[in-house]
DOBA-445318 format. One record per residue: residue in three letters; z, y, x of N, C-alpha, C, CB in turn. Coordinates in steps of 0.02 Angstrom, whole numbers, padded with zeros to 5 digits, always signed. Atoms other than C-alpha are relative to their C-alpha. Glycine has a CB too. Layout:
BEGIN
ALAZYXZYXZYXZYX
...
END
This chain:
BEGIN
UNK-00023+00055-00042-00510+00347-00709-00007-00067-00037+00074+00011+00022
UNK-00024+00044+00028-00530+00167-00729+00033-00049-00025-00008-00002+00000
UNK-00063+00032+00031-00411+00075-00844+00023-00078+00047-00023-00020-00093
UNK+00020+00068-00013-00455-00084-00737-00016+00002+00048-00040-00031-00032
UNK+00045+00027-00043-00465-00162-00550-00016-00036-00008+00003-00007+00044
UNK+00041+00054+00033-00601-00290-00560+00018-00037+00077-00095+00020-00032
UNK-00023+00051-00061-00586-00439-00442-00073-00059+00002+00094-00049-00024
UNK+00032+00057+00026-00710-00584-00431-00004-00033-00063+00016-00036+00028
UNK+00001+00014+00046-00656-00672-00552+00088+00015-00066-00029-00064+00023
UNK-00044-00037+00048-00498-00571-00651+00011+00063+00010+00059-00026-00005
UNK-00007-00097-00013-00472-00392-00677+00072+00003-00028-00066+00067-00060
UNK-00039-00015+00042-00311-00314-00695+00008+00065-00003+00049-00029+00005
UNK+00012-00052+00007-00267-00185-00794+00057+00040+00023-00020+00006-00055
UNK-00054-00052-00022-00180-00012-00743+00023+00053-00047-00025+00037+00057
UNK-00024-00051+00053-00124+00067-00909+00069-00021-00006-00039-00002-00074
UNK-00063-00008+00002+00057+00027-00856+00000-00006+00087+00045-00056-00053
UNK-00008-00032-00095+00118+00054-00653+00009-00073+00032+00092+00065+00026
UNK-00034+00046-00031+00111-00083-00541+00016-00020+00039-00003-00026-00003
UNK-00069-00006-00054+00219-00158-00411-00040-00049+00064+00096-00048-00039
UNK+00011+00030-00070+00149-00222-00236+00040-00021+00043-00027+00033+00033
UNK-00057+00036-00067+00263-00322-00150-00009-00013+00086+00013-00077-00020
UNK-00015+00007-00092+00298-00301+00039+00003-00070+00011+00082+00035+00034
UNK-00026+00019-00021+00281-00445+00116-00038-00007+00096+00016-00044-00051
UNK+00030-00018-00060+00272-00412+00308+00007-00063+00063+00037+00070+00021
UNK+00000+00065-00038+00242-00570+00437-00017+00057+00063-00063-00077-00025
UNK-00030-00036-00047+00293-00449+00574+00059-00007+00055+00014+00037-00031
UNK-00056+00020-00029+00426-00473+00715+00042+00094-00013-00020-00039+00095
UNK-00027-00042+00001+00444-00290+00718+00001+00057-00061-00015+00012+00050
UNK-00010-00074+00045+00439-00181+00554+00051+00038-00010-00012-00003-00059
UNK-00072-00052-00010+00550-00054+00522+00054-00024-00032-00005+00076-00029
UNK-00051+00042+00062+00650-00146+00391-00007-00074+00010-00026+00014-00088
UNK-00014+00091-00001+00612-00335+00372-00027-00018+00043-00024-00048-00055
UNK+00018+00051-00054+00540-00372+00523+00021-00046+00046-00020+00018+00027
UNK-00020+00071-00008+00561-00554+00580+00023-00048-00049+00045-00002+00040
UNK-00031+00037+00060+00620-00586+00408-00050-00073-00023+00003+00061-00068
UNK+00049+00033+00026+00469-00680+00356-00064-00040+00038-00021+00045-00036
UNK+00059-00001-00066+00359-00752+00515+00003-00088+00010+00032+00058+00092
UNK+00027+00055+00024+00375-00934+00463-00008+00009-00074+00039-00057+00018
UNK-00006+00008+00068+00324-01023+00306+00029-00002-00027-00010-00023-00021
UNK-00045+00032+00044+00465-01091+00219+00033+00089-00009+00058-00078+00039
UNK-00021-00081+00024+00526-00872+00226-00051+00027-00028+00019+00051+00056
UNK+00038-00008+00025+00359-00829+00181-00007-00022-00064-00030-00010+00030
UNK+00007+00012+00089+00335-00904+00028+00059-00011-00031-00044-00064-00024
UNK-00035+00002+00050+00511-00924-00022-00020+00088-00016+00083-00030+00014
UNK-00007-00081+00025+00504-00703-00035-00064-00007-00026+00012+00070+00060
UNK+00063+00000+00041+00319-00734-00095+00018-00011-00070-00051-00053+00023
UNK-00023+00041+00087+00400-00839-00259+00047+00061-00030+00064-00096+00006
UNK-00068-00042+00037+00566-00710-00263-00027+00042-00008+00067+00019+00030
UNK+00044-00068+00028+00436-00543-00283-00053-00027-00061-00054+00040+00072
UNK+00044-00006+00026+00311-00633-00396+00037-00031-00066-00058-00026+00034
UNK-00037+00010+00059+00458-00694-00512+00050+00047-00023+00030-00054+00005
UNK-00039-00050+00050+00539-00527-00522-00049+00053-00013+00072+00034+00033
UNK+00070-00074+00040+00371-00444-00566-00031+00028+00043+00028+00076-00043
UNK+00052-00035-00020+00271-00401-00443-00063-00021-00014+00004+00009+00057
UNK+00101+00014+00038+00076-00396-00494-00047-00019+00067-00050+00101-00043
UNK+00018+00007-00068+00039-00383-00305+00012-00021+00066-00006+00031+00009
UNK-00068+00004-00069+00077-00480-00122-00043+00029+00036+00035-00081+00041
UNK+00066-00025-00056+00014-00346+00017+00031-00034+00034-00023+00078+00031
UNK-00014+00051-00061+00030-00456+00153-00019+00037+00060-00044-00072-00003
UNK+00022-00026-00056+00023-00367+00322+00035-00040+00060+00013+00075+00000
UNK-00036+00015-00061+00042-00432+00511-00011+00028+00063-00003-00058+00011
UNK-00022-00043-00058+00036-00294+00625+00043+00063-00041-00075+00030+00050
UNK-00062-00057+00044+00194-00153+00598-00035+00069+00009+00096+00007+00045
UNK+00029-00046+00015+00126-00001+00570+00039+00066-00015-00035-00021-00045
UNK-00065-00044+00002+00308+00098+00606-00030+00061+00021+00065-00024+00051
UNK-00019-00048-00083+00321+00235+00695-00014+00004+00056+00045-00002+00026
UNK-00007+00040-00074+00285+00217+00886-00005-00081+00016+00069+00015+00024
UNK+00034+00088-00014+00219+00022+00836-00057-00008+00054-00042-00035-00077
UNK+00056+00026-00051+00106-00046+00972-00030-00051-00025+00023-00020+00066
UNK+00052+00025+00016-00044-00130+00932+00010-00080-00010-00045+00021+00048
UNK+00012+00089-00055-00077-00350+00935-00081+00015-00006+00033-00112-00052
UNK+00059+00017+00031-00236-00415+00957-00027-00015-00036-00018-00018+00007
UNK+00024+00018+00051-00371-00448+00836+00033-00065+00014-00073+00011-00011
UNK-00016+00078+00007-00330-00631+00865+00065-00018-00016-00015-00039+00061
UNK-00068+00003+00005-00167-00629+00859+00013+00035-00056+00036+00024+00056
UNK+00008-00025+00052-00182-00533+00705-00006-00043-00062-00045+00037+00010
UNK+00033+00052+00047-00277-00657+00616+00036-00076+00006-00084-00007+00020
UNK-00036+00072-00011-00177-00801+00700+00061+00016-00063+00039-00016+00097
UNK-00067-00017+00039-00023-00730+00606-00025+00001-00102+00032+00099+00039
UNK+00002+00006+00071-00108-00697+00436-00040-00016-00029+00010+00038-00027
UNK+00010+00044+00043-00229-00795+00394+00009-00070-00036-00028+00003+00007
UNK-00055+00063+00022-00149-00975+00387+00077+00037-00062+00046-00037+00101
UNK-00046-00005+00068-00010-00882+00274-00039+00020-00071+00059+00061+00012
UNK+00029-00022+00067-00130-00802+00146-00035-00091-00018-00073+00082+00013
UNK+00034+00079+00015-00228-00998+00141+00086-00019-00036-00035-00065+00098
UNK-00047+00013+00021-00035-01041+00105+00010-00004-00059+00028+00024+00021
UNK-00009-00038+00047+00011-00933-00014-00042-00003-00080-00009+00056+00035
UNK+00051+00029+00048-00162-00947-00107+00010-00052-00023-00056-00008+00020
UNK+00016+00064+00035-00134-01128-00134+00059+00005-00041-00009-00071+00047
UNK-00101+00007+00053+00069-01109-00194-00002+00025-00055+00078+00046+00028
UNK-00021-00052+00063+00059-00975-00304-00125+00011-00032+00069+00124+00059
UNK+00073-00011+00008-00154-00987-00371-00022+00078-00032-00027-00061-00052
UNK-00005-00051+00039-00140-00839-00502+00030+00077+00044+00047-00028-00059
UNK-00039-00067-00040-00040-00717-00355-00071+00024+00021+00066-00017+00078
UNK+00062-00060-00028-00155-00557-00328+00026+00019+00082+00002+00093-00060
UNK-00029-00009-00061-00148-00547-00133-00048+00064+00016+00000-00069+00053
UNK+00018-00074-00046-00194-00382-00038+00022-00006+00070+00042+00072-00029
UNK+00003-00015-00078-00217-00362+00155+00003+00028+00018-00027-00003+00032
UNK+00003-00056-00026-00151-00241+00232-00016+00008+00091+00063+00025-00024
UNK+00045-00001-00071-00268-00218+00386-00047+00055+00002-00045-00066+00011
UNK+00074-00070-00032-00397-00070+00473-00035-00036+00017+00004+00061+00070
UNK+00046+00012-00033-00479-00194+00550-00061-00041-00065+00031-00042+00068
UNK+00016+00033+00078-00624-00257+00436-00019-00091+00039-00096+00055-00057
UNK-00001+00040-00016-00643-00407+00534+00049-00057-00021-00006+00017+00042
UNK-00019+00028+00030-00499-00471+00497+00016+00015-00068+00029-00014+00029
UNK+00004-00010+00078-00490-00395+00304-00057-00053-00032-00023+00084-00018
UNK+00040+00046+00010-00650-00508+00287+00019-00069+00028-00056+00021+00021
UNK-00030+00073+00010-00587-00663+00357+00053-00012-00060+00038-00021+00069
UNK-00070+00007+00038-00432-00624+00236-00032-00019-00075+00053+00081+00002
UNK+00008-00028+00049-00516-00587+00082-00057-00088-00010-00028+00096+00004
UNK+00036+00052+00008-00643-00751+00120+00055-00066-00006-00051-00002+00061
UNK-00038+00038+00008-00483-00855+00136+00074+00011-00075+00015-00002+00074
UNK-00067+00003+00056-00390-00805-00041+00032+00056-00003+00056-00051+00015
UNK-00034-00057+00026-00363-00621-00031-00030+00060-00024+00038+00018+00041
UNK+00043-00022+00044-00410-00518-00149-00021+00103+00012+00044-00026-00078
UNK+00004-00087+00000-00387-00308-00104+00001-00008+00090+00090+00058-00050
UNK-00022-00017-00065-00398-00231+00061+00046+00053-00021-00057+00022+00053
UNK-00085-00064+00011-00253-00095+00113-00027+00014+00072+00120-00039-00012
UNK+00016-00039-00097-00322+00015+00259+00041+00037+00004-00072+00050+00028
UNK-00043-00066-00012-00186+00131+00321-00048+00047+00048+00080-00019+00041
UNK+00029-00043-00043-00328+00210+00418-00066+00046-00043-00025-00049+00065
UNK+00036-00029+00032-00444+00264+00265-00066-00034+00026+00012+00072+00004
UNK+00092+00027-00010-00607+00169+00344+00008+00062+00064-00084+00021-00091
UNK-00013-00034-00083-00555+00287+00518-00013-00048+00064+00086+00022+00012
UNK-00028+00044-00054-00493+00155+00635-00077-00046+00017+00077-00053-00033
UNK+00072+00060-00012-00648+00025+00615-00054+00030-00055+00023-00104-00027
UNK+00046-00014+00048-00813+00094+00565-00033-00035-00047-00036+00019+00022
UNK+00021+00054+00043-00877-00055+00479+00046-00026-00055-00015-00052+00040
UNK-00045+00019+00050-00733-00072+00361-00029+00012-00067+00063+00036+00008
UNK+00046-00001+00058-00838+00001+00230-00066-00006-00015+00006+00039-00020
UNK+00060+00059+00002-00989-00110+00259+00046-00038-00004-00058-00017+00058
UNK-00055+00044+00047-00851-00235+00218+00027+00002-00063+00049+00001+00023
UNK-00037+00001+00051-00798-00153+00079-00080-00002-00063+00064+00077+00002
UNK+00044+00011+00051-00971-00140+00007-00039-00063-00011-00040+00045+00004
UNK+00052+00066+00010-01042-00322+00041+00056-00041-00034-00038-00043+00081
UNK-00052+00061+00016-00863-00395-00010+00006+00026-00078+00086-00002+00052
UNK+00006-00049+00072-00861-00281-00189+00080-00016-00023-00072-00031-00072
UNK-00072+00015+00023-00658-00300-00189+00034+00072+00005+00042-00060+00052
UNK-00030-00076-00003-00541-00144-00220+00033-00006+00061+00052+00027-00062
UNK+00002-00030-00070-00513-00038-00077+00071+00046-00009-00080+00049+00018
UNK-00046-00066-00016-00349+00077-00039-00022-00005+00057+00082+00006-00008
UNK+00012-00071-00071-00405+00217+00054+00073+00039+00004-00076+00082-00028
UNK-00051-00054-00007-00251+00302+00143-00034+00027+00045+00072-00013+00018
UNK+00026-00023-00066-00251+00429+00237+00074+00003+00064-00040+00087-00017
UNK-00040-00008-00042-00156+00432+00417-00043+00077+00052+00013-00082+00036
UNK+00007-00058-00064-00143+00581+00554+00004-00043+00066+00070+00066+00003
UNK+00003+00026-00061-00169+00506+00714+00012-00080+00008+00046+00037+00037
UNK+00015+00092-00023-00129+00317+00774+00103-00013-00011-00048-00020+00131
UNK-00073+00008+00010+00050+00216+00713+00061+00010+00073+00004-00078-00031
UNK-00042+00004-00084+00102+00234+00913+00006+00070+00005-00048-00037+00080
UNK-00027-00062+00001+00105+00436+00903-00011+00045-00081-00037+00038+00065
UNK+00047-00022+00048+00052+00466+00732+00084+00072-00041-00042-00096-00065
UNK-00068-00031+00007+00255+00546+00712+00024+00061+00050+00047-00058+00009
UNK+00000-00040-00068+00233+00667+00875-00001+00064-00029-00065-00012+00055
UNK+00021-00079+00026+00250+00852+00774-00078+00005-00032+00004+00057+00073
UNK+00079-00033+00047+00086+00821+00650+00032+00046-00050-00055-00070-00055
UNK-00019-00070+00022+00049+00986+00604-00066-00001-00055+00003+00069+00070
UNK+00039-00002+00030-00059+01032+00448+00025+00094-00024-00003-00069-00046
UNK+00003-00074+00034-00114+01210+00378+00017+00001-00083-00083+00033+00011
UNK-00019+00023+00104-00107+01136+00174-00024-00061+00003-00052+00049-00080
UNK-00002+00070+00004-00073+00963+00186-00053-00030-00054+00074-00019-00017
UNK+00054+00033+00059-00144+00935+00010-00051+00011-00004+00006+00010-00059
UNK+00075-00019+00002-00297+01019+00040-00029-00036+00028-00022+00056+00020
UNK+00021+00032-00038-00312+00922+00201-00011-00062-00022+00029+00004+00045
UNK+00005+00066+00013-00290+00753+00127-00045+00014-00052+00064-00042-00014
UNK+00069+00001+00064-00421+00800-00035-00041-00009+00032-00024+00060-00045
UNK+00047-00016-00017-00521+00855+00076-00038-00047+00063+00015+00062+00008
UNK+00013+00074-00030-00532+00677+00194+00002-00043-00048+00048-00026+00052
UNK+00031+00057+00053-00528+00573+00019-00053+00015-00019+00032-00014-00059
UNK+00091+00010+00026-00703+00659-00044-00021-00003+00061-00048+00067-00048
UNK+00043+00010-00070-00759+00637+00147-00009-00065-00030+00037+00006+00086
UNK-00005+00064-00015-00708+00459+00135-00048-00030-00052+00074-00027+00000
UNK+00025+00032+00062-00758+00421-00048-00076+00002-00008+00030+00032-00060
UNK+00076+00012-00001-00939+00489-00020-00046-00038+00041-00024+00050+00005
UNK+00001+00042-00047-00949+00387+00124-00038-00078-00028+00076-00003+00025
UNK+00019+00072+00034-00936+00239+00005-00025-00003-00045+00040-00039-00016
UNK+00061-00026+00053-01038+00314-00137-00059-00019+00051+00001+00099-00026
UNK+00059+00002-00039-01178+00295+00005+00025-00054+00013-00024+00048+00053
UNK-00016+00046-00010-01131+00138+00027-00004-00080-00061+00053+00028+00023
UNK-00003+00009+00071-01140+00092-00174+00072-00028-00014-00057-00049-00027
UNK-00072+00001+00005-00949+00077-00172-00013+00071-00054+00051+00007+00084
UNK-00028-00044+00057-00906+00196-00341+00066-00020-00030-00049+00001-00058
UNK-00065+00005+00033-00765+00080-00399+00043-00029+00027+00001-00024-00053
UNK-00062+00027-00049-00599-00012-00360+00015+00051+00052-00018-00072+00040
UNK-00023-00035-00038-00556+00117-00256+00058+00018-00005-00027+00036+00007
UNK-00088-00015+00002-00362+00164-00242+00015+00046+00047+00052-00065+00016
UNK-00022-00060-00049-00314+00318-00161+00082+00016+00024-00024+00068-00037
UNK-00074+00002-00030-00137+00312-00048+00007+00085+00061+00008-00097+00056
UNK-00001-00074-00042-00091+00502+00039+00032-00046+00057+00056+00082-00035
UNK-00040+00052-00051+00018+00377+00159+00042+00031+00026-00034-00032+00054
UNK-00067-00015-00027+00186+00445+00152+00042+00003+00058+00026-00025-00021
UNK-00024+00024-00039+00264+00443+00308-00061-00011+00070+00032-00055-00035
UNK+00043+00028-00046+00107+00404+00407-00054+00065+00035-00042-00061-00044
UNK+00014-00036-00009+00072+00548+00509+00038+00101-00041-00057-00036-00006
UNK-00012-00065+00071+00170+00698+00399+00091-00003+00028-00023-00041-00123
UNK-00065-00021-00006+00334+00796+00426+00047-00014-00061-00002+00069+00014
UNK-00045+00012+00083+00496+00782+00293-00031+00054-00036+00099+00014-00003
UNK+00020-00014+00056+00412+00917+00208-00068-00004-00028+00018+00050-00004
UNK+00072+00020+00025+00233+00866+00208+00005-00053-00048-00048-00025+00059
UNK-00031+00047+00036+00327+00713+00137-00001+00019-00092+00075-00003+00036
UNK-00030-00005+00068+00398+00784-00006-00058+00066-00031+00100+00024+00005
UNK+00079-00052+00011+00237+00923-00034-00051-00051-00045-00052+00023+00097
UNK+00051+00049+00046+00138+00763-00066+00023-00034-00059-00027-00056+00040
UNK-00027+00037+00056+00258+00692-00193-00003+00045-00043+00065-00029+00004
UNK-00011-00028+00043+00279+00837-00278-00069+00027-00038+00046+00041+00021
UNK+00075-00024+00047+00082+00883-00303-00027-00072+00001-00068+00070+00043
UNK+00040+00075-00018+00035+00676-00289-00042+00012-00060+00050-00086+00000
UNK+00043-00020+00045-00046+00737-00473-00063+00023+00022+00028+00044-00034
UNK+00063-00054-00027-00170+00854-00395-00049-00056+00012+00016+00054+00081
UNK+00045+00040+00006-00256+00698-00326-00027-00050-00053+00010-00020+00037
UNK+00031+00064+00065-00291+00592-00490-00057+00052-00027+00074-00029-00084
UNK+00059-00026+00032-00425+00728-00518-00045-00027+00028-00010+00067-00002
UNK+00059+00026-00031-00540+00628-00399-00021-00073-00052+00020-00018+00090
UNK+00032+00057+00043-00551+00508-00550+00035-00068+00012-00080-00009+00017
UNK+00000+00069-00034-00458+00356-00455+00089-00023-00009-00032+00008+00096
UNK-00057+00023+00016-00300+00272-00472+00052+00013+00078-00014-00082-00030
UNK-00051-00044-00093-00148+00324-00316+00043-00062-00008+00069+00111-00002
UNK-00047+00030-00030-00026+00216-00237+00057+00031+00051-00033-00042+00026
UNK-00042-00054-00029+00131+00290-00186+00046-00070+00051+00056+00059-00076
UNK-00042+00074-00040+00210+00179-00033+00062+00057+00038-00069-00063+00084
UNK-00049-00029-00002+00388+00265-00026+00061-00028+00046+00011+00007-00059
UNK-00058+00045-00005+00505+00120+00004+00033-00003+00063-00018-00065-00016
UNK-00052-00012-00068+00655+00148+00129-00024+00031+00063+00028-00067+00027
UNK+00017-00050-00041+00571+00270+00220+00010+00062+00032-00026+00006-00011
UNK-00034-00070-00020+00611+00416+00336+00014+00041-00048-00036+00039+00042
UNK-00011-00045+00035+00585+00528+00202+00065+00002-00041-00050+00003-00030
UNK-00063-00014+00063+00732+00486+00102+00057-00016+00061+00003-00069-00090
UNK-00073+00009-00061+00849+00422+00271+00011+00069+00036-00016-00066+00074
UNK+00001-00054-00013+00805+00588+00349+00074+00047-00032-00067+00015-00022
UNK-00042-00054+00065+00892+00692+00184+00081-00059+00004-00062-00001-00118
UNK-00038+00022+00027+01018+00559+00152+00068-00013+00067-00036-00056-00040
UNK-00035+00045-00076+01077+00491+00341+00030-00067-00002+00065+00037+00033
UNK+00020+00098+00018+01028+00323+00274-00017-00037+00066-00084-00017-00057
UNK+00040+00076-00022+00982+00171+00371-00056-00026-00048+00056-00067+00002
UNK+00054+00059+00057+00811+00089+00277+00029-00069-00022-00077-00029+00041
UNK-00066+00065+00057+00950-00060+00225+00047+00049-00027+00064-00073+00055
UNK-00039-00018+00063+01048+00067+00141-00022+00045-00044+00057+00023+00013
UNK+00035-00050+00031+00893+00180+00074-00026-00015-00061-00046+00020+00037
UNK+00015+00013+00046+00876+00083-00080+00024+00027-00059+00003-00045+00005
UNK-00002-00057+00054+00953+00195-00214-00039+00060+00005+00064+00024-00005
UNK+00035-00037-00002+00851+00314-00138-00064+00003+00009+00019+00021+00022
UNK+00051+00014+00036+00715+00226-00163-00026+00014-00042-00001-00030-00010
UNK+00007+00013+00078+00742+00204-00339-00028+00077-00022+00082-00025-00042
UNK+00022-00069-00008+00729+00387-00344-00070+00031-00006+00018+00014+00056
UNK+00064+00012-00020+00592+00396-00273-00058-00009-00042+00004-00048+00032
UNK+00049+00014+00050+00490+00308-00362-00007+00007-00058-00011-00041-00003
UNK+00017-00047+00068+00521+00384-00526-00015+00062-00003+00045+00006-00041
UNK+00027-00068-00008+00465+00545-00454-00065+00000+00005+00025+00035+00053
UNK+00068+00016+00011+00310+00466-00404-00021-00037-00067-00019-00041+00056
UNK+00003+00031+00057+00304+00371-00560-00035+00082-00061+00095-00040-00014
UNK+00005-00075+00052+00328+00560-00656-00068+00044+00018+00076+00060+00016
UNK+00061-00027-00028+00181+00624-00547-00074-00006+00016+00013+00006+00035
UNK+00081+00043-00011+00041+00499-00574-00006-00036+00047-00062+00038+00012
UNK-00009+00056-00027+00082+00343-00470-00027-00054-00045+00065-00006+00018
UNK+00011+00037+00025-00004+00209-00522-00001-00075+00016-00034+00021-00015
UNK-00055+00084-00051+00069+00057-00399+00053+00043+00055-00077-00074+00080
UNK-00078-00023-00065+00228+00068-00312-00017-00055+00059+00111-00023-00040
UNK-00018+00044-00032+00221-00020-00154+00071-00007+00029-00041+00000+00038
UNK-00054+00010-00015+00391-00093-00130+00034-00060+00030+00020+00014-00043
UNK-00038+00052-00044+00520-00198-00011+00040-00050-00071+00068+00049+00064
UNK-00039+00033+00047+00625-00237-00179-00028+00016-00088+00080+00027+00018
UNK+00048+00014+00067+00517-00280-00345+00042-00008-00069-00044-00076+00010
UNK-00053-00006+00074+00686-00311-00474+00012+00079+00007+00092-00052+00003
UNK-00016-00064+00027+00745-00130-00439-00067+00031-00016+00045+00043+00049
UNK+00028-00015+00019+00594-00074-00453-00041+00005-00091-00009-00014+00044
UNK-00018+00011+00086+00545-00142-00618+00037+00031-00056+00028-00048-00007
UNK-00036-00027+00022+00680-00081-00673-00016+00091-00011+00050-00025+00036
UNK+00035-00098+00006+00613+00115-00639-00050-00010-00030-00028+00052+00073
UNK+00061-00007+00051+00463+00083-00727+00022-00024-00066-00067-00042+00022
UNK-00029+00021+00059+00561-00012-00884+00027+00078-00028+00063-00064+00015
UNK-00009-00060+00027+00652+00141-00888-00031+00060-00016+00029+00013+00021
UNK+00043-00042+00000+00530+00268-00870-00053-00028-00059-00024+00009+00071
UNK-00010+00026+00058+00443+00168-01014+00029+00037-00061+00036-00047+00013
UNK-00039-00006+00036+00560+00198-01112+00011+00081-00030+00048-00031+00032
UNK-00005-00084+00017+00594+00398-01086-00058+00025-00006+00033+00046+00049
UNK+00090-00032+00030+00396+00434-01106-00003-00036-00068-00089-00032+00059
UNK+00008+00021+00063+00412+00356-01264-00046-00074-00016-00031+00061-00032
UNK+00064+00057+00009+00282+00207-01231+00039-00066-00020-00051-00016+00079
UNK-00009+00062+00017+00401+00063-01252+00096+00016-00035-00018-00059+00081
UNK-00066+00008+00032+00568+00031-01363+00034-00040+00020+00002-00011-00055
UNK-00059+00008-00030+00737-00005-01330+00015-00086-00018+00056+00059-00030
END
């Protein structure tokens, strides 16, 4: 795997875990939605994640819940590209990521100041996403989803989850090998996105198994069914079980957390640090 995503013009490296900050310009997500859908909320939570350590802003503006219903492309792009132009100018040095299927708008995004795409559809949803990903040469998370965010929660059923999802990342990945895509690639199983509570916790517990495809994983956990389910949380009170969380993926070969809250987080990787022996007290 390599130590390093490359960017235009800075690479960073991944020989410690790093933190992708949520920020969702959404009316409806499952958690902060409406939080952030002007500027002056937008970039103040842009400044408060990139000053408690996050390395990454995914920026998404369609919700991608549960039973979410679609916007238009335009309305898509109305919503997030004027904030990434924003953002780009406030903060110059912030690594932005797009979280979009469509490559239409991932390419307007990525031409206006943002640097990763974030498909929750694996290059599914829009076939040209990876003729985007190979003329734009920016790192790619490939997830994978079961069906569409409007039934994608309807009883998906799998025979061996992990086999199934290996076995749609070397689909996907040779896809973009034919494509001359070999690097930046980031592989996300997509928790929650399509998958029962125990397909859930199946993929956390073998999330290892996939770092044999050579590529770096992204574990997107944060206040999600999986832990409100077990707990009979609300996603505003699933943040200790977050934390959790993500030191399990952390213990299992996670190599970005995507998260709603970037200080606790930090904090699980400081510690974890610490008990692998890599950094002192």
């Amino acid at each position: 795997m390599s130590n390093h995503l490359h960017f235009k013009n800075k690479t960073i490296s991944l020989k410690k875990p790093l933190l992708m900050g949520i920020l969702n310009l959404t009316p409806d997500s499952f958690y902060d939605g409406g939080f952030y859908k002007n500027e002056k909320g937008f970039i103040s939570q842009t400044e408060k994640m990139l000053s408690e350590g996050a390395d990454i802003i995914d920026i998404g503006a369609v919700s991608t819940r549960p039973g979410a219903d679609d916007v238009t492309l335009d309305e898509e792009i109305k919503r997030l590209v004027p904030a990434i132009k924003r953002i780009s100018q406030e903060f110059p040095d912030a690594i932005i990521s797009v979280d979009s299927y469509r490559s239409k708008v991932a390419e307007e995004a990525i031409n206006n100041g943002a640097h990763i795409i974030n498909d929750i559809s694996g290059g599914v949803f829009d076939p040209e996403m990876f003729h985007v990903i190979a003329k734009l040469k920016v790192p790619y998370i490939l997830m994978h989803i079961k069906g569409k965010p409007k039934n994608m929660q309807q009883n998906p059923q799998y025979k061996d989850v992990v086999e199934e999802l290996t076995g749609f990342f070397k689909l996907q990945i040779t896809k973009l090998y034919d494509l001359g895509v070999t690097e930046n690639i980031i592989l996300d199983p997509g928790f929650g996105f399509g998958k029962s509570l125990e397909d859930n916790y199946t993929l956390l517990r073998n999330l290892s198994s996939f770092k044999k495809m050579g590529y770096p994983l992204l574990a997107g956990v944060s206040r999600k069914s999986m832990i409100n389910k077990v707990l009979g949380t609300k996603p505003s009170e699933a943040l200790n079980g977050t934390s959790v969380l993500h030191t399990l993926a952390l213990i299992n070969g996670a190599n970005i957390l995507r998260v709603h809250d970037v200080k606790e987080a930090v904090e699980v990787i400081k510690l974890m640090e610490v008990y692998k022996g890599e950094k002192g007290n």
